[in-house]
Structures are given as C-alpha cells and as structure tokens.
N, C-alpha and C positions, 0 to 999 in steps of 0.2 A: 391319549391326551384327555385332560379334564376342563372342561368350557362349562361357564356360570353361564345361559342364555335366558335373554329378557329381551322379547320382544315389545315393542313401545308401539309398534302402528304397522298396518297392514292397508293401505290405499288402494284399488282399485281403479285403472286408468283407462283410457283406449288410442294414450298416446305415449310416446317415447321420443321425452325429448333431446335437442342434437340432433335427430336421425338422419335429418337431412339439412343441408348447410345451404347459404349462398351460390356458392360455386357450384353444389350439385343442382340447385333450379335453375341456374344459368346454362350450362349445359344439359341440360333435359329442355329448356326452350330452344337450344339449336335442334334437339333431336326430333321434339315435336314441330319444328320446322315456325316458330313463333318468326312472322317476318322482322328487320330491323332488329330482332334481339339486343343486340350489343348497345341498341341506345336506351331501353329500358331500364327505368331508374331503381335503384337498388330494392328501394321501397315498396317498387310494384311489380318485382319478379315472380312473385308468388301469385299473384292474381293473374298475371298475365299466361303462367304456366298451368295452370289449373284452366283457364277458357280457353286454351291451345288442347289441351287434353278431352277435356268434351266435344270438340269437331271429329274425335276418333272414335270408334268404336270400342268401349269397353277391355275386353278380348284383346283386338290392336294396342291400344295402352299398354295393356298390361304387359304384352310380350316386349314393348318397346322398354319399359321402366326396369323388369326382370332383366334383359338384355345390356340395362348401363350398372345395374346391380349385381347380376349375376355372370353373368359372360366367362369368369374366371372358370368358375364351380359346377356350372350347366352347362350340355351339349345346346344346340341349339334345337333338337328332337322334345327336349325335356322344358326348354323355356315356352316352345311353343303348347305343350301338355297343360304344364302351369298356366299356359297364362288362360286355359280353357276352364281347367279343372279351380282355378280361386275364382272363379265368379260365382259359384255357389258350394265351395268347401272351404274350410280353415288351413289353410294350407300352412299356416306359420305353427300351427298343430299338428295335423296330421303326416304331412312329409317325413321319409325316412330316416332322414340325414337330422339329427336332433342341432347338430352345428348351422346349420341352415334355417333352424327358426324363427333366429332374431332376424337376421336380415328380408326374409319372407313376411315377416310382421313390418317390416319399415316399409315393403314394396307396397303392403295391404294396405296400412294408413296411408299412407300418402292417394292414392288410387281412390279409399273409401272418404277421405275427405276432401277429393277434387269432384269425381259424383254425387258425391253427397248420400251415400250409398250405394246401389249395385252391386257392393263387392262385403262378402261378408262381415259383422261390426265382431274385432276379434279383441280381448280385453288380457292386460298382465297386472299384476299385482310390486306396487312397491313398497318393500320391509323393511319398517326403521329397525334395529335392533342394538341392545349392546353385548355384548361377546367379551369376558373375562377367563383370565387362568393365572393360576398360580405358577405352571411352570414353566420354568424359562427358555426349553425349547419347544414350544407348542407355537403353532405356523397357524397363522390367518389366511387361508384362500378357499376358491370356490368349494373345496370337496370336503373341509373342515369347517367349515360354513354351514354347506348344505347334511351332512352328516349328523350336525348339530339339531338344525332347525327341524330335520326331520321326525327326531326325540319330542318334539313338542306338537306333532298331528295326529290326528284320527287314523284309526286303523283304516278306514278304508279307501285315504291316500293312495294315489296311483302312484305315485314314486317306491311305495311303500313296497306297492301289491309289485311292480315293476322290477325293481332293483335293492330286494332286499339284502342279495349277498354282496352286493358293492356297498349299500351302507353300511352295513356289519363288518369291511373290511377282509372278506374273504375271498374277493375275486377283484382285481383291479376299477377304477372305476373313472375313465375317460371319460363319458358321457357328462359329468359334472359340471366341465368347462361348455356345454354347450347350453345346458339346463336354467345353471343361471349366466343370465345377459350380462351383466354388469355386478359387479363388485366397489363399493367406494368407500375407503378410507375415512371418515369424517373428523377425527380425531377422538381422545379419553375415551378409546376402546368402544366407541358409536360407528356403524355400518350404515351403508343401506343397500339392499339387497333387490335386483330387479329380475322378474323370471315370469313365465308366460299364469298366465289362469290355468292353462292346462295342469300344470306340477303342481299349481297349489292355491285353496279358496283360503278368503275369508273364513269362512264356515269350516274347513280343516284345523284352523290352529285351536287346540282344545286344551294348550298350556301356553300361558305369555309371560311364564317365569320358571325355568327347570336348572337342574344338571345335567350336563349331557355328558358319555363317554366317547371318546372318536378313537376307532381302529383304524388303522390305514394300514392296506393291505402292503406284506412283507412277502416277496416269494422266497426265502430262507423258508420262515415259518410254514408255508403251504405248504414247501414241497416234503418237509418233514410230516 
C-alpha cells in the first residue's frame, strides 16, 4: 500500500485525556475509604480523591489504584511489585506487556498528579497527521499508521532499532495495537495519533512530509 503522510504537529503532553472518568473517582473514593462519599458533589470528587489519597502511603496508593485498574491483567504478586517498583521507574515504559502501557501510564498520572510528584513525571506525544492514498483498498489502522510514520524518523528510532522486520512486513506485527494508544478518525483523511515518548520524540520525526510504502506481512508469501 501507498500512503501520502504529512505530519502537521507533534505535541508533547503528560496527560491523557478521558483517562479517568466520574464514576472511576467515585469509586476509587469508596476505595480510598473518603468517608460520606456518595454525598460529594460532582464538582468536588476529584479534590476530595486526591486528599483521600495522600493520607496513604505512596506504595499503598499505588497498589490500591493498579488493583481497580488492573485486577483483570495482574496477579496480585505483580500489582503489589508494580506498585514498588513505579515510585522510582517508568513503568508505563518499561514493563513487558507493551499492551499494558497505556493503562500503567493512566495509573501513573493520575498518582503523579494527586502527589504532585513522588511518582515518576512520564510524557506521550500527540500526532496530528494527514494520511492519503490512491488506492481503494488501502486500510487505515494502527499498523498502517504506524508503518507509515515510521518512513518519516531517524535512524536511531527505537521502534526502528526494535521492530524492524515487523515494519517491513516480514514477520507479523501485534505489538502495533499496543504502541499506539489511541487512533482517531478526525475526518478529510486528518488522524491524531497518541503513543508513549518512549516510541517516538519530537527530535525523531526528521520528515513532516513523505511517501511511504506499507507491507503487511502475508504468511502465503513467507512461507514461500
């Protein structure tokens, strides 16, 4: 497939917004044990979640917040690990599980902006971009996306250095859907594209206007 890509803006954040709703700080002030919860007014669930969370330690938060977040996807061996090991690593980085980043980055902001620090300050990047093609069946998603945009970084891009036979399309490439967070539609072929700082700086994109070719890997063709 043949994609025109023009990237428009590369933002630099240390928040993600949506990440946490209403109903998720109301339910984390029963968990944090905020007394009367349920008569706190909408307005001021979030202040009152945050000075419930400072009467804990750190460490305790964390395991408590990972635990209404993660509970599905971690043992409770592993949440209690995490909740030691992100007071002083980037764990929405470095963690193995690359699908488990975004969510470890929403446990981390929320945590670093209830302390107001303590918990490492960890940053993603959001990509305006426009994404054209002439052909009619060329697919817009994560791995045709990021496939593209990677056509337009520096060589010594960790995605690059990382996974360079999944973007050339010669070994499958799963990892994609976890790389980038968020994919969004905007309309006349406009994206915005959300994914951690770890995949990709400002200071990588070294074209903000290319052609790009995208392979998507065939096991037909491999196995010949």
């Amino acid at each position: 497939m043949q994609f025109h890509v023009k990237i428009n803006d590369v933002k630099t954040t240390d928040e993600l917004e949506g990440a946490w709703s209403l109903d998720d700080y109301k339910e984390l002030m029963n968990r944090f044990e905020v007394p009367d919860a349920e008569t706190v007014k909408d307005a001021e669930v979030k202040d009152f979640l945050f000075m419930a969370i400072n009467e804990f330690e750190p460490r305790e938060a964390a395991a408590i917040v990972l635990d209404y977040k993660l509970s599905d996807h971690l043992t409770e061996g592993q949440i209690d690990n995490i909740s030691l090991e992100m007071l002083s690593e980037k764990m929405a980085e470095k963690y193995t599980e690359i699908d488990l980043h975004k969510p470890l980055f929403e446990v981390n902001q929320l945590l670093y902006t209830a302390y107001n620090g303590k918990f490492p300050h960890i940053q993603i990047n959001v990509i305006d971009l426009e994404l054209t093609s002439n052909e009619e069946d060329s697919e817009v998603n994560k791995e045709t996306v990021l496939k593209s945009l990677s056509q337009g970084l520096s060589d010594n891009n960790l995605l690059l250095r990382l996974f360079g036979d999944q973007l050339d399309g010669k070994v499958p490439f799963p990892e994609a859907d976890g790389i980038i967070w968020e994919l969004k539609e905007k309309g006349n072929n406009q994206y915005e594209v959300i994914t951690s700082e770890k995949w990709l700086t400002k200071d990588e994109v070294v074209n903000t206007e290319f052609d790009a070719s995208v392979v998507m890997y065939d096991e037909n063709t491999a196995e010949a």
